[in-house]
SEVEX-832694 format. One record per residue (C-alpha): x, y, z; residue in one letter. Coordinates in pm, whole numbers, padded with zeros to 5 digits, always signed. Layout:
BEGIN
XYZA;...
This chain:
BEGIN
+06317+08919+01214X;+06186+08966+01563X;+06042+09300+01451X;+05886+09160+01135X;+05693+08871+01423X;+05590+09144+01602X;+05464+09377+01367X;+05233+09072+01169X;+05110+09003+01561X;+05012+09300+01564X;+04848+09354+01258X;+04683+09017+01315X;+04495+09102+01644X;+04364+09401+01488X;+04126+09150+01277X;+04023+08902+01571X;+03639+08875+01656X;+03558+09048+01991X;+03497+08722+02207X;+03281+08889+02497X;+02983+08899+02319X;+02648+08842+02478X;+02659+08520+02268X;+02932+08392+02391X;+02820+08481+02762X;+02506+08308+02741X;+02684+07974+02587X;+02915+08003+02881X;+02695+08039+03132X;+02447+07719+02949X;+02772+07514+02988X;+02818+07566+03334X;+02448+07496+03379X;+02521+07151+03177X;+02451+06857+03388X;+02771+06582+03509X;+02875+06317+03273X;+02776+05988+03438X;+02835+05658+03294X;+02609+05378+03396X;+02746+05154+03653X;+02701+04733+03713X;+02686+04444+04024X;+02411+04343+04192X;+02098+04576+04390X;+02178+04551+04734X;+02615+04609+04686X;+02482+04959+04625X;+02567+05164+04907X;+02261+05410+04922X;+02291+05804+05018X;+02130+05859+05368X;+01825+06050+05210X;+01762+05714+04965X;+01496+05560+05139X;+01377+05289+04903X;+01579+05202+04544X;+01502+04888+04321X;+01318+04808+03977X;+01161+04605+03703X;+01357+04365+03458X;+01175+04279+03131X;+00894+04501+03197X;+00763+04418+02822X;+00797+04040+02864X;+00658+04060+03191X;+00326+04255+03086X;+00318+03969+02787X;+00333+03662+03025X;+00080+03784+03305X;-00159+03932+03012X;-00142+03561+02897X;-00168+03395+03189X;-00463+03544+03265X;-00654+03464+02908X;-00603+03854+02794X;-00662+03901+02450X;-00371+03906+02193X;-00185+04235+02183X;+00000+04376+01957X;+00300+04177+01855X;+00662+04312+01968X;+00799+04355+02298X;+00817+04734+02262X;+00445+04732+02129X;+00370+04484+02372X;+00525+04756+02664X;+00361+05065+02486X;-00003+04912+02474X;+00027+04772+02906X;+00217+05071+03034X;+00401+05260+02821X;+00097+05517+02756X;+00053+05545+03176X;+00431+05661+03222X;+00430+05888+02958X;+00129+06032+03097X;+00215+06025+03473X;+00569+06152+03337X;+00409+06469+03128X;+00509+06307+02786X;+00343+06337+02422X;+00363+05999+02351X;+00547+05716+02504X;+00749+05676+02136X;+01093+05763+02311X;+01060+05476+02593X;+01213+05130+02534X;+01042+04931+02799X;+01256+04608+02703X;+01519+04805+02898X;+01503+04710+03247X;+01307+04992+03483X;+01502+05166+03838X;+01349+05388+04054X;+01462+05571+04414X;+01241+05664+04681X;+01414+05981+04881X;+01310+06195+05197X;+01030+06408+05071X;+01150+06637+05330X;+01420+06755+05065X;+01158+06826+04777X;+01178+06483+04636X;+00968+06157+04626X;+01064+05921+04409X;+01325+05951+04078X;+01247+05713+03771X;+01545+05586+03584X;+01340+05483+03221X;+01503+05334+02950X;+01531+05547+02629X;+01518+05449+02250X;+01732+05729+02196X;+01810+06047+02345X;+01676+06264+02030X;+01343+06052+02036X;+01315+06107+02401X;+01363+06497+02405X;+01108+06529+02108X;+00833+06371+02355X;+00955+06621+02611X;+00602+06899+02580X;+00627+07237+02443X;+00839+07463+02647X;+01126+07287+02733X;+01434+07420+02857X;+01796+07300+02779X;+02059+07290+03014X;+01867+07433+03380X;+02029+07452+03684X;+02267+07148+03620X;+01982+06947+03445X;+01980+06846+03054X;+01620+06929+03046X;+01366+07119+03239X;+00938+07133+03164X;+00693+07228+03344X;+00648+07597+03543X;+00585+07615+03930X;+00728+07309+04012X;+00918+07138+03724X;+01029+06829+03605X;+01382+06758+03548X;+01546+06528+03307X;+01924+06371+03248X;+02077+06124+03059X;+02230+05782+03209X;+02393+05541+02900X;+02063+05439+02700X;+01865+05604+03010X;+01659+05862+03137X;+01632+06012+03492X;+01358+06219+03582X;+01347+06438+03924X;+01147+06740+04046X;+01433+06898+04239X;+01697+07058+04064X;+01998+06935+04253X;+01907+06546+04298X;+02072+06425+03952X;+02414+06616+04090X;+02453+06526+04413X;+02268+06139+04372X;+02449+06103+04035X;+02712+05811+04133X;+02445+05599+04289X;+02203+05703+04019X;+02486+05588+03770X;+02546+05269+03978X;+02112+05200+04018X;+02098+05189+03654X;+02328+04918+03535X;+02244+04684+03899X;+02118+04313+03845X;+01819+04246+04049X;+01791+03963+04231X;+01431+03861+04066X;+01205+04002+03784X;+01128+04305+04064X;+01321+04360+04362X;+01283+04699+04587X;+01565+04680+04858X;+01474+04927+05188X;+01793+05028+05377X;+01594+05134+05700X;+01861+05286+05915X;+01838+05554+05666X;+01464+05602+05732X;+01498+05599+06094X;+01828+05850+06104X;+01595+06068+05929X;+01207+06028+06102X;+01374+05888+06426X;+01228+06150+06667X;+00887+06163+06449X;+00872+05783+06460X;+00899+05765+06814X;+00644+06018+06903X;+00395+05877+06716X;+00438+05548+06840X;+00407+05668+07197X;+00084+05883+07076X;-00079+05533+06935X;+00058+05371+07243X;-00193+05629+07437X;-00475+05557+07249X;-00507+05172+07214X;-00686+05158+07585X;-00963+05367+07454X;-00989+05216+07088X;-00977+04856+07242X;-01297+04971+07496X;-01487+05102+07163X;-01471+04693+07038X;-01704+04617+07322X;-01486+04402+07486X;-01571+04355+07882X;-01324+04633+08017X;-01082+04333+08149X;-01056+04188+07820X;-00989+04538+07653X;-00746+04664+07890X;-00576+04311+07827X;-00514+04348+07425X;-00439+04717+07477X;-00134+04590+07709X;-00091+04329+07444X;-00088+04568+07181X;+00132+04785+07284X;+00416+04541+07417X;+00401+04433+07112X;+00447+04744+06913X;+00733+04826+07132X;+00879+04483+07097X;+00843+04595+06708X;+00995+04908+06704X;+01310+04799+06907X;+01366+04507+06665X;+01301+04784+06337X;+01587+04981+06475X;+01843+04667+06458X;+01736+04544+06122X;+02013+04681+05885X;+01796+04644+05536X;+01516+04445+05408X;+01510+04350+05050X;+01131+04251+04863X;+01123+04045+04513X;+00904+03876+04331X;+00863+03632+04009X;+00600+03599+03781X;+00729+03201+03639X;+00334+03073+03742X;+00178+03321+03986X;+00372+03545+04187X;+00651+03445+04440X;+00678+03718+04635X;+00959+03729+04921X;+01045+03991+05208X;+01409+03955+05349X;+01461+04142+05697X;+01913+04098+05780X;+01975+04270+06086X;+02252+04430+06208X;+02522+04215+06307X;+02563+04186+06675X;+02252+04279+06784X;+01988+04075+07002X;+01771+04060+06660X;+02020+03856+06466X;+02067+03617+06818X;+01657+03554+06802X;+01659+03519+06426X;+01935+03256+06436X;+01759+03059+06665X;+01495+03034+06453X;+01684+02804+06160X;+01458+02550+06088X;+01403+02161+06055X;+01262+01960+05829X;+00860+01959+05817X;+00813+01526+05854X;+00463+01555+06043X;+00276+01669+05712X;+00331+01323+05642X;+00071+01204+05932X;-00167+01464+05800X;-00479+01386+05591X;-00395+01453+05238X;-00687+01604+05178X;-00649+01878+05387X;-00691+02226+05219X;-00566+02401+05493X;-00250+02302+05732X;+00009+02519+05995X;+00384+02389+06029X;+00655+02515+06325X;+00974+02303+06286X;+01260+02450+06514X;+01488+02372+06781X;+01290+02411+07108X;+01614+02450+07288X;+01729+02745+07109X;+01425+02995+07167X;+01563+03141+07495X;+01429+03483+07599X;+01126+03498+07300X;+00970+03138+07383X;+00970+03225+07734X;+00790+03616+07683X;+00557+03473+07421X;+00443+03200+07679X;+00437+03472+07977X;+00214+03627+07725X;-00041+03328+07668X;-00054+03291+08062X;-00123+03652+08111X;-00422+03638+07839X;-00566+03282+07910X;-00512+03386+08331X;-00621+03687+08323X;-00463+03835+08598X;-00422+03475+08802X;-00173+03461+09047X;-00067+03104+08885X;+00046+03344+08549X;+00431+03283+08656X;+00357+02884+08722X;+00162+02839+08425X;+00401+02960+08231X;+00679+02822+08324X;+00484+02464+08317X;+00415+02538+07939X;+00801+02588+07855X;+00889+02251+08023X;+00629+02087+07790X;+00729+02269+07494X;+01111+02192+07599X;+00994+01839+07600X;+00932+01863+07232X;+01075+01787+06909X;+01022+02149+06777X;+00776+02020+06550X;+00416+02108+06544X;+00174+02098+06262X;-00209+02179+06251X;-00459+02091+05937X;-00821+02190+05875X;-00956+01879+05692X;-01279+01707+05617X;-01412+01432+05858X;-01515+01101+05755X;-01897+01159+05737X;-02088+01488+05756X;-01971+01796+05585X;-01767+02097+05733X;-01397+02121+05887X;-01225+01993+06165X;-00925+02057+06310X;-00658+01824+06421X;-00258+01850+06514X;+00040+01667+06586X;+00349+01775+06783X;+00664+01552+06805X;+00784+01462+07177X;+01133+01436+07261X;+01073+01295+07604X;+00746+01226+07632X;+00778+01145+08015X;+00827+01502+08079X;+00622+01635+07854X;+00317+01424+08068X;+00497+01563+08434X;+00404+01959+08230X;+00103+01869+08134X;-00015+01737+08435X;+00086+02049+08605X;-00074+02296+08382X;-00401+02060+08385X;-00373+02158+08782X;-00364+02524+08732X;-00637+02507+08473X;-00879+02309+08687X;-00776+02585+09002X;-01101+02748+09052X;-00936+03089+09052X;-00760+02996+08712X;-01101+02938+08601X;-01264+03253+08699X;-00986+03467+08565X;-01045+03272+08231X;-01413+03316+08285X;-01354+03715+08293X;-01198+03674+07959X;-01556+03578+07800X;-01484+03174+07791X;-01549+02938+08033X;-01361+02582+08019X;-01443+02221+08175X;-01200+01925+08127X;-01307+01582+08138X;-01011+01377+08203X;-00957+01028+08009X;-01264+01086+07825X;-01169+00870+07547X;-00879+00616+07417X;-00796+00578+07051X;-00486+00394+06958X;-00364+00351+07263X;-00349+00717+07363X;-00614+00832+07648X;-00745+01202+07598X;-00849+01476+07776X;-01134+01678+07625X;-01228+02005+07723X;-01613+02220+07685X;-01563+02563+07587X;-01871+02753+07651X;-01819+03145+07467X;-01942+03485+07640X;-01995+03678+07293X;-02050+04011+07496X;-01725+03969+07665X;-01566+03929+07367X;-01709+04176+07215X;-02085+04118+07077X;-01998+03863+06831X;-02263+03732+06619X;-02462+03459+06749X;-02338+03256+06441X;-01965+03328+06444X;-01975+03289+06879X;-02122+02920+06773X;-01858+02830+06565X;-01583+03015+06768X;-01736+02793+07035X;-01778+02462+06847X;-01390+02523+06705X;-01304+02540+07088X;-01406+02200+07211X;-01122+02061+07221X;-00949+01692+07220X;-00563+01670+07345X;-00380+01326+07423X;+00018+01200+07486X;+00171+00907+07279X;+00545+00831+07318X;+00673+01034+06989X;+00380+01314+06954X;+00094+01437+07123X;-00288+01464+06916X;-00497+01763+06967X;-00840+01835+06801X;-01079+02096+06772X;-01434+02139+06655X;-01807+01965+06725X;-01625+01603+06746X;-01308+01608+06738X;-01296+01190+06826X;-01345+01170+06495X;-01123+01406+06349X;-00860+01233+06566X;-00965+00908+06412X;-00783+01022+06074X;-00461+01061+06285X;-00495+00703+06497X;-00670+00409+06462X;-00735+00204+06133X;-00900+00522+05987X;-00608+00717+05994X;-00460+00873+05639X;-00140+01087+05600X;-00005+01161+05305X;-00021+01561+05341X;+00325+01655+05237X;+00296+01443+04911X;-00005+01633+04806X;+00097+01836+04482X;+00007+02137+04610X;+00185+02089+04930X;+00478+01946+04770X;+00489+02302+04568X;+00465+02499+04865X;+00721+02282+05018X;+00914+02352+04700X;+00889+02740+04729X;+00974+02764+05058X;+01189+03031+05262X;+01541+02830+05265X;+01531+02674+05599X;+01179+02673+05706X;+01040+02720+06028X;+00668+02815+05909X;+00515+02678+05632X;+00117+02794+05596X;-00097+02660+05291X;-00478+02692+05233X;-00647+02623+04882X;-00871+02920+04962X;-01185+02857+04715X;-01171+02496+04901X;-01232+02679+05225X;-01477+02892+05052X;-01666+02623+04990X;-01631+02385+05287X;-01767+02706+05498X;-01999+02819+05207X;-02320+02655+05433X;-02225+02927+05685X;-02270+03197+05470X;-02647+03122+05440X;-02671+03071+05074X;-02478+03387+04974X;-02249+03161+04772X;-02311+02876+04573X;-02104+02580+04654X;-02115+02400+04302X;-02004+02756+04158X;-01665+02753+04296X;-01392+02592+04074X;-01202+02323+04215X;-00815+02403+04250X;-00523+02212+04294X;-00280+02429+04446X;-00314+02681+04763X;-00187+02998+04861X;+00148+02937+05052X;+00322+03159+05316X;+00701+03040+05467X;+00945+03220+05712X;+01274+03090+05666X;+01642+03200+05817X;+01914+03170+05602X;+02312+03349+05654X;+02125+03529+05915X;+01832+03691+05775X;+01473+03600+05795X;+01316+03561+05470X;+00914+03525+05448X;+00800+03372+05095X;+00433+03421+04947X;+00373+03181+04722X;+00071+03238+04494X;+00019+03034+04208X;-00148+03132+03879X;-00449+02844+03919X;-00553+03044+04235X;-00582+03322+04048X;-00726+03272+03766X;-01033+03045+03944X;-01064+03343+04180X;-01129+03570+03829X;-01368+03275+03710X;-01548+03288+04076X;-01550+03679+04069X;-01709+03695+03685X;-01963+03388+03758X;-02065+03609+04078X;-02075+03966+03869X;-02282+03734+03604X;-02546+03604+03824X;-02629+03967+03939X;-02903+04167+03847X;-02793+04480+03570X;-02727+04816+03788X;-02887+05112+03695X;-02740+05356+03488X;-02435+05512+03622X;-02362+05286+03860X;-02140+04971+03902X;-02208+04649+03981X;-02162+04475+04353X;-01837+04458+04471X;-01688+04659+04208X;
C-alpha cells in the first residue's frame, strides 16, 4: 500500500505545471509592490497624533452643500440640481484638473474632503484624501498610461515626477512620493474618518514645524532683525523716530518667536451658517510662561458698551483683570514710555505711574467712533471703569507732571508731535477735564500727506476727565461734544443692544477680552468727504451688521474669532459692481479698474 502511494506521487508530479515561470515572477513581484491594507479610522481632528514631518492636516465637510449655500447666498444663478452635480459644476472640474484627471466623474464631493501638508524637504507638499464614487470609476479617470501596483502604490501616472494613488474605505489618497502612503498610512487611515470641529478646520501642530526649520527659522529671524534699522530709515522717519520702531520691531519679533516655540498647536475653522465665522485657536504648552500670560488674560463681561452711543459703527472693548497682567502689562507700558519719551530719563517713572493708574482700574475699557450731534464726520470717545478712583487721580496727576517736564516734552517733540495741556479746561457732568493740543511734524513722521497729518492731528486733540466709577476720554476737532453723548442730558448708550453688536457679542471668543466691531461701508461713508469725491456717499448701501474680531481664553488657549456676516458681503459686491458700472468701458484687452 505504501508503495502503491508512492508510485501514484510519483506519477502525479510528473504532470504538475512548472510554477517558476516568468508569469508567475512578475505577479509575485506586483504583489509585493501592492500597497498596505488600511481601513479608515474615526474621533475627532486634533486626537490625531500627527507624524513629525505632518506639518498642517485638516479638511472640508459637505463640500457640495457648502458650494450650494455660499453660491446662494451670494444671488448665484441656479446650478444644476444634486449635490454631486452641484460639487462637479463649483469644484469638481478644478480638482480633477489640478489632480491630472479626465473628468471629475469618479469624485463624490458629498464625501467630506482631508488633506496633509508635510516637509517639502522629503519630496512632498501636500497629500489629498478625495472621496471616491467607486474605486473602478475612479481608476477609469486615472489618464492613459497608468501603472498598477508601483513601488507600494495602487496606482502610478505621470513620468518624471509622478503621481501616486491608494485607496482609503470609499477614498482616495494622492501623493507624489512613492513612500508617503506606507509610512503615513495609520494617520492617513485615522485623517480620513476624523470629525472636524466646523464645516473646515486645518489644525497646525507647530512643534513639528519648528523641530524641522528650527535652525533656518532662527537665522532668518536674526537676518530680518539686521535689516529693520535700514528699512525703517527708507520710511522717512526723522532718524530718532526710525531707530525707535526698528527697536520696537524687533523686540517684538523676538517676543514672537519665543512665545511660537511654547505654543503646542493651533487649530483654524470656520462656518459658513450667514457669512463666515472664522476662528484661530493658539494652546500652548503646558507649563510654560505662554500659558501663565494667556491665563491671565480670561476675560469679563463687556458692561461699558452699554454707555456707548448706539449708533456707533465702530467701537474697541478690553475687559480683564488688571491685577493679573504681571510681567506683559508692565513691558507693554515700558514700551509706550519708551515711544511717547523718547529717550527721557522720566521713561522708568512714567511708566510705572501708568501701571498704578491702570491698577486703579476695573479692567474695562471701551472706545467708539460715532457721529456727533451736529456736523458730519467721526469722533471718538471712551470710557474706562475705576476701581479706586482716588488712586487712579494720585497716577494721573503724576504722569500729567512728567508730561508737562520740559524735557518730556522735547523728547516727545523729537518724535514728530508736540503736546500742550490745558488743565480744567472744561466741566461736564460734574467731571472737570484736561484737554490737550497736538500739533503733528508730518516729516518726522515720515512725509505724511498734508491731508492725512490734518486728520492724524485733529484725531489727536484730545479730552480726558476722572468721575468716581470711570474716566471719559475724547478725541477729534471737539471732542466737548463728543463727550456730551457720554455725560450730560445729551448723553445716549445703548451700544451693546445694537443688533449688530449684540451679534458680535453673540459670536464671540468664549471669554472675551477684545471685542472689535466696525460696519465698514458706514465708515466708508462717514470718511467718504475725505476722499475728495472719489466715492459717492449715497452709493454705499446701508448695513446692519459689522465686521467683528474677539480674542477669547478658554481651558487655556487663546481663541481669536472673525466674525463676518453675509450682509457685509454681499453690500460690499453691490458697492464693488455699482463702482465697476459707473466706469468708463476699457479698451480692448484690458480690464476694468480695480480688477
Amino acid at each position: 500500500m505504501l508503495g502503491l502511494a508512492l508510485a501514484l506521487g510519483a506519477s502525479g508530479c510528473k504532470g504538475k505545471p512548472d510554477r517558476s515561470s516568468a508569469a508567475e515572477t512578475a505577479l509575485a513581484e506586483q504583489r509585493a509592490d501592492a500597497p498596505p491594507t488600511v481601513t479608515v479610522g474615526s474621533g475627532p481632528l486634533l486626537d490625531i497624533v500627527a507624524p513629525q514631518d505632518v506639518w498642517a492636516y485638516g479638511g472640508v465637510d459637505a463640500m457640495a452643500a457648502l458650494a450650494q449655500k455660499l453660491g446662494g447666498a451670494l444671488g448665484m444663478p441656479p446650478l444644476p440640481s444634486g449635490a454631486g452635480a452641484m460639487a462637479g459644476a463649483l469644484v469638481g472640474k478644478p480638482i480633477a484638473k489640478k489632480l491630472g484627471l479626465t473628468s471629475p466623474s469618479g469624485l463624490d464631493l458629498a464625501r467630506p474632503l482631508r488633506f496633509a501638508v508635510v516637509d517639502p524637504r522629503g519630496g512632498e507638499k501636500a497629500i489629498l484624501v478625495v472621496g471616491i464614487t467607486s474605486r473602478d470609476a475612479l481608476v477609469q479617470t486615472l489618464p492613459a498610461g497608468r501603472r498598477e501596483n508601483e513601488q507600494q502604490n495602487a496606482y502610478a501616472y505621470g513620468e518624471g515626477s509622478p503621481t501616486y494613488v491608494n485607496f482609503v474605505g470609499d477614498y482616495a489618497v494622492f501623493s507624489r512620493r512613492p513612500g508617503t502612503f506606507t509610512g503615513l498610512r495609520e494617520f492617513l487611515g485615522r485623517l480620513a474618518g476624523a470629525t472636524l470641529p466646523a464645516q473646515v478646520a486645518v489644525a497646525v501642530p507647530l512643534k513639528n514645524a519648528f523641530a524641522s526649520l528650527g535652525p533656518e527659522l532662527a537665522m532668518a529671524l536674526e537676518a530680518l532683525k539686521r535689516e529693520l534699522p535700514a528699512q525703517a530709515a527708507l520710511g522717512g522717519a526723522a532718524p530718532g523716530t526710525a531707530a525707535k520702531g526698528a527697536a520696537l520691531a524687533t523686540e517684538t519679533l523676538t517676543w514672537l518667536a519665543g512665545a511660537a516655540k511654547e505654543v503646542d498647536h493651533a487649530l483654524l475653522t470656520a462656518s459658513f451658517d450667514d457669512g463666515a465665522l472664522v476662528t484661530l485657536e493658539l494652546a500652548p504648552k503646558p507649563g510654560t510662561a505662554l500659558e501663565t500670560t494667556f491665563k491671565s488674560l480670561a476675560g469679563r463681561p463687556h458692561k461699558l458698551l452699554a454707555k456707548l452711543p448706539a449708533d456707533a459703527p465702530l467701537f474697541l472693548s478690553v475687559a480683564v483683570d488688571p491685577q493679573k497682567g504681571g510681567d506683559l502689562t508692565k513691558r507693554l507700558y515700558e514700551l509706550v514710555a519708551d515711544m511717547e519719551g523718547d529717550g527721557s530719563p522720566r521713561a522708568a517713572e512714567f511708566a510705572s505711574a501708568a501701571m498704578r493708574y491702570w491698577n486703579a482700574s476695573t479692567g474695562e475699557v471701551a472706545f467708539a467712533a460715532h457721529a456727533l450731534p451736529d456736523g458730519p464726520g467721526l469722533a471718538f470717545s471712551g470710557i474706562m471703569g475705576l476701581r479706586d478712583a482716588a488712586e487712579a487721580r494720585r497716577a494721573k496727576a503724576d504722569l500729567d507732571k512728567i508730561r508737562d517736564d520740559p524735557r518730556w516734552q522735547e523728547a516727545a517733540a523729537a518724535t514728530g508731535a508736540k503736546t500742550k495741556r490745558h488743565p480744567d479746561a472744561f466741566k461736564l457732568g460734574g467731571v472737570s477735564f484736561d484737554t490737550t493740543e497736538v500739533e503733528v511734524d508730518r516729516d518726522k513722521l515720515g512725509g505724511l500727506t498734508p491731508g492725512a497729518s490734518d486728520m492724524l492731528g485733529a484725531l489727536m486733540h484730545q479730552a480726558a476727565g476722572l468721575g468716581e466709577d470711570a474716566a471719559y476720554y475724547a478725541m477729534g476737532a471737539e471732542p466737548q461734544k463728543a463727550l456730551e453723548l457720554l455725560l450730560g442730558p445729551k448723553a445716549r448708550g445703548g451700544l451693546d443692544r445694537a443688533p449688530g453688536v449684540a451679534r458680535a457679542l453673540e459670536h464671540a471668543a468664549p471669554g472675551p477680552f477684545f471685542v472689535g466691531y466696525a460696519r465698514v461701508l458706514d465708515l466708508l461713508k462717514a470718511f467718504a468727504p475725505l476722499g475728495g469725491g472719489a466715492v459717492d456717499p449715497g452709493v454705499i448701501p446701508a448695513t446692519q451688521n459689522g465686521l467683528a474680531l474677539s480674542l477669547g481664553v478658554k481651558d487655556g488657549a487663546v481663541r481669536a474669532v472673525l466674525d463676518l456676516p453675509m450682509e457685509q458681503v454681499v453690500a460690499a459686491i453691490q458697492l464693488y459692481m455699482s463702482r465697476v458700472g459707473s466706469m468708463p468701458m476699457p479698451a480692448p484687452g484690458r480690464a476694468p479698474l480695480g480688477l
